[in-house]
VMD Tcl script that draws the C-alpha trace (Angstrom):
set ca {
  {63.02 -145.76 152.09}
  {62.98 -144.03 155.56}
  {59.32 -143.34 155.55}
  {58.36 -146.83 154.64}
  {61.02 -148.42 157.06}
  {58.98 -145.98 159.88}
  {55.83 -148.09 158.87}
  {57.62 -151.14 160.75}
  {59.08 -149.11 164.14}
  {55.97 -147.15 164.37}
  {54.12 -149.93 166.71}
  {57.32 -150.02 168.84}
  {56.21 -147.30 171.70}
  {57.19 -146.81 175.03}
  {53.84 -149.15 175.86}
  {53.69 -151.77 173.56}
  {57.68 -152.23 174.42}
  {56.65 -153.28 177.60}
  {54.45 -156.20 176.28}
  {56.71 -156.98 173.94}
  {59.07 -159.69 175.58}
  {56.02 -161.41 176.88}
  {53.62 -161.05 173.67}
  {56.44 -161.73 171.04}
  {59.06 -163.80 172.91}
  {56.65 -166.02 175.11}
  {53.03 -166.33 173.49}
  {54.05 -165.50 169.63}
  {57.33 -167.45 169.18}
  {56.23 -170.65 171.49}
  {52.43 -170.74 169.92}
  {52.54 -169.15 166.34}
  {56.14 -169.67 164.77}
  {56.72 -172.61 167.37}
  {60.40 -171.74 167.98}
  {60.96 -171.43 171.46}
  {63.52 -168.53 172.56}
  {65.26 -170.21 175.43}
  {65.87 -173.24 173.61}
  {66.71 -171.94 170.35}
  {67.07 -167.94 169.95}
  {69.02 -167.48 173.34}
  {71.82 -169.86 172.62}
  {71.72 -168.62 168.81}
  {72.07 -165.17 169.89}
  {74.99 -166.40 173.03}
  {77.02 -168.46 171.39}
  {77.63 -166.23 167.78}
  {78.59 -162.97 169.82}
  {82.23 -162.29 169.80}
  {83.91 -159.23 171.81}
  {83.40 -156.39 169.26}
  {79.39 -156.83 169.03}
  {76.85 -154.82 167.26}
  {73.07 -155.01 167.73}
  {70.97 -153.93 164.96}
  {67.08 -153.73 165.59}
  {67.23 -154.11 169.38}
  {63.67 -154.62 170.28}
  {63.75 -154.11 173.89}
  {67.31 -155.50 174.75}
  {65.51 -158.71 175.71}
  {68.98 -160.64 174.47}
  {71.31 -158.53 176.16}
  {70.86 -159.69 179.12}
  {72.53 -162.72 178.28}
  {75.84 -161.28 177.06}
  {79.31 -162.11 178.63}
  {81.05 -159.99 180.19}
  {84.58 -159.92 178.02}
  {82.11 -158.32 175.15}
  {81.87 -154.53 174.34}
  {78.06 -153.66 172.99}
  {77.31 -151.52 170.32}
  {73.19 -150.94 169.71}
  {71.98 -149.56 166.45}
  {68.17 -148.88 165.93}
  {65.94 -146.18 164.37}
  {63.36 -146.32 166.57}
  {65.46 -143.79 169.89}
  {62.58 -145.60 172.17}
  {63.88 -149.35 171.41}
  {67.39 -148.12 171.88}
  {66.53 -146.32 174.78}
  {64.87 -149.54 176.20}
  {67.74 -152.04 175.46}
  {70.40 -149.79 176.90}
  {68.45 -149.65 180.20}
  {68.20 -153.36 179.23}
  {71.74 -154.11 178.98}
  {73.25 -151.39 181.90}
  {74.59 -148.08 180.37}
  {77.67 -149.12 181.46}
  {77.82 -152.39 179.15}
  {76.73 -149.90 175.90}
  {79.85 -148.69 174.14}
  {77.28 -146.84 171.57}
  {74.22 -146.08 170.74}
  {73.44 -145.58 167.28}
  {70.17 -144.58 165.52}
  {70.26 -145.39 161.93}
  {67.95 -146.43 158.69}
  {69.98 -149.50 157.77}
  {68.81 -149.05 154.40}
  {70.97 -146.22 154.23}
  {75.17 -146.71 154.53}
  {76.34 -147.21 157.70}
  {78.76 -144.23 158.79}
  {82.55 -144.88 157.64}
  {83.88 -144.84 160.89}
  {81.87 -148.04 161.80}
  {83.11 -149.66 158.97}
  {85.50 -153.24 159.24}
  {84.85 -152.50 162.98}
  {82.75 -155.36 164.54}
  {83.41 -159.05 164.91}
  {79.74 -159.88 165.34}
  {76.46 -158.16 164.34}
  {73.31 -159.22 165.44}
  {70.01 -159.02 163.14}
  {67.23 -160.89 165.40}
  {63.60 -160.17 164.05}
  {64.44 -157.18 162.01}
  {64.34 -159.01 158.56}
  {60.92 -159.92 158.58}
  {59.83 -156.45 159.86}
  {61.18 -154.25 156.89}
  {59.67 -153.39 153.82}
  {59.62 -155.01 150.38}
  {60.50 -158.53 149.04}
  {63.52 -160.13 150.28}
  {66.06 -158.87 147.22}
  {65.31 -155.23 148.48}
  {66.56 -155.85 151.89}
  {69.86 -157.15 150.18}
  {71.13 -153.87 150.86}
  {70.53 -154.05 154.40}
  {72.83 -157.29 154.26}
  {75.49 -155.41 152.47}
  {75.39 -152.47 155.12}
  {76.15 -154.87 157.73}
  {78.57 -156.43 156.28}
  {80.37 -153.79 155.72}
  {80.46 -153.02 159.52}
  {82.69 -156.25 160.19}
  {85.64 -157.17 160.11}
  {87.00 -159.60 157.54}
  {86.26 -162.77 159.40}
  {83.25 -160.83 161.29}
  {80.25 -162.92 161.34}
  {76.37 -161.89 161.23}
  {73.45 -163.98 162.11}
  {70.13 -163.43 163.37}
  {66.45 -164.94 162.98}
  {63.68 -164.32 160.84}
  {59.89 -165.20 160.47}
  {59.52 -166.84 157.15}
  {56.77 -166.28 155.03}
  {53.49 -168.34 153.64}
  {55.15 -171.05 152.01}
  {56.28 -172.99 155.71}
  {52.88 -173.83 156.22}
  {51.61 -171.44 159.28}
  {49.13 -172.76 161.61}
  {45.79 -170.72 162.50}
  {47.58 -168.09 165.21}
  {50.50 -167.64 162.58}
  {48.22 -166.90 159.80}
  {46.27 -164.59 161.61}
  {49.55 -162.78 163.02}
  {50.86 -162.52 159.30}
  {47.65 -161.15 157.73}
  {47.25 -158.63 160.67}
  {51.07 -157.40 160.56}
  {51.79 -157.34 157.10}
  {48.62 -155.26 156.38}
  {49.36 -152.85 158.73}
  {52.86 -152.82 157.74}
  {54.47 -154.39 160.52}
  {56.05 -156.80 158.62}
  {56.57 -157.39 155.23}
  {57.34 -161.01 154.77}
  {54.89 -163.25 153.30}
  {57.35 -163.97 150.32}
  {60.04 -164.02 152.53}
  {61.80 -168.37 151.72}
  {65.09 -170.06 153.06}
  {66.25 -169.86 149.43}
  {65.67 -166.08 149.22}
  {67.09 -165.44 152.39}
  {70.09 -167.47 151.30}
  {70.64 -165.67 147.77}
  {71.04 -162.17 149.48}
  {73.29 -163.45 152.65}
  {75.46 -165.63 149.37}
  {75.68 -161.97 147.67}
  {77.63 -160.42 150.58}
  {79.50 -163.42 152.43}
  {81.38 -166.98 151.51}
  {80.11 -168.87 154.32}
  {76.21 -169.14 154.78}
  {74.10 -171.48 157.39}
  {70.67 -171.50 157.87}
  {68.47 -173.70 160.19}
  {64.97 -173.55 160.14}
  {62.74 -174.20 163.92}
  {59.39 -173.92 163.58}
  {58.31 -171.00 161.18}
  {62.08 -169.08 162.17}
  {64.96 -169.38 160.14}
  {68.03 -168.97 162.26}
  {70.93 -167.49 160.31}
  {74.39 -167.05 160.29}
  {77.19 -165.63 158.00}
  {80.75 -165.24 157.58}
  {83.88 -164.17 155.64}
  {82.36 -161.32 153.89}
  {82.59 -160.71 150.31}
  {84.80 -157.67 149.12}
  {82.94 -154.14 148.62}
  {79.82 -155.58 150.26}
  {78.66 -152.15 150.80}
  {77.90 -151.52 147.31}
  {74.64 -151.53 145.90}
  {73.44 -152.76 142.72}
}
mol new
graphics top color blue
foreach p $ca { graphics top sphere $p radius 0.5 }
foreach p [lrange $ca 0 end-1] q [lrange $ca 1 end] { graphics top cylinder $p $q radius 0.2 }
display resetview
């Protein structure tokens, strides 16, 4: 899976990083998905974090800079130029770690029941295949927290929530180049892998965004099918 999961960090360069906050997080989010990040992502992303945090797809770190202080910061990524980015983001100092990892692959054993939160904001939508084969991805994480950790996030849903013009365009360009891989991508099916790996599941859809969260994870959630 690690070249295929490249297809969807290639785009993320030192350059188009620096258009990212305003291209993704201003023009895409308030005009295409119509989910605006300081109303809804920001306070989704504040008020889930707890004081053993890690970030998974970072982007550029936009989020960080909203953390309190009382939390410690982990960052995991496999593109080194997005974790780069949201570590200058964030203030080395704030970073306890900096971890680049394919989280289709296990995550190492010593990060395992470690984390009270984990963060997974836009990385859904950007990975490859259907929603059931990024049920592994869920398991990974959950695997990383602790037994009442909780992980939430957002994703862009696919064709069925009705996109307008801009959205439409935006899907057709980025899922054939492989920057995302979503247009199948439902509530439902998001809900049947995040009910595989934890007890407690919420979802809230704003706009064409499906704000997550989940909690209590299921025993051996690491395993895969």
């Amino acid at each position: 899976m690690m070249n295929k999961t490249h297809d969807g960090i290639k785009v993320y360069t030192p350059l188009t990083l620096k258009l990212y906050d305003w291209w993704v997080l201003r023009i895409s989010n308030q005009y295409a998905w119509k989910c605006s990040t300081e109303r809804y992502l920001i306070p989704h992303y504040r008020n889930n974090m707890k004081s053993n945090h890690l970030d998974v797809g970072v982007g550029t770190g936009f989020y960080l800079k909203t953390i309190p202080d009382i939390c410690n910061v982990s960052l995991m990524d496999l593109n080194t130029s997005s974790l780069s980015a949201a570590s200058r983001r964030a203030g080395k100092d704030n970073i306890i770690a900096s971890i680049q990892h394919d989280v289709f692959n296990p995550y190492p054993t010593h990060l395992h029941d470690r984390f009270d939160s984990l963060s997974m904001f836009y990385l859904l939508h950007c990975l490859p295949g259907e929603m059931q084969d990024k049920a592994v991805v869920i398991r990974h994480a959950a695997a990383a927290l602790t037994k009442e950790g909780c992980l939430y996030g957002a994703t862009i849903l696919g064709d069925d929530v009705n996109h307008n013009a801009f959205g439409r365009k935006l899907m057709a360009v980025y899922n054939k180049k492989g920057i995302f891989s979503n247009r199948n991508d439902t509530v439902e099916n998001l809900r049947s892998i995040l009910s595989d790996a934890f007890h407690e599941v919420e979802i809230t859809v704003e706009g064409k965004i499906a704000l997550f969260k989940a909690e209590r994870k299921r025993a051996n959630p690491e395993l895969v099918d």
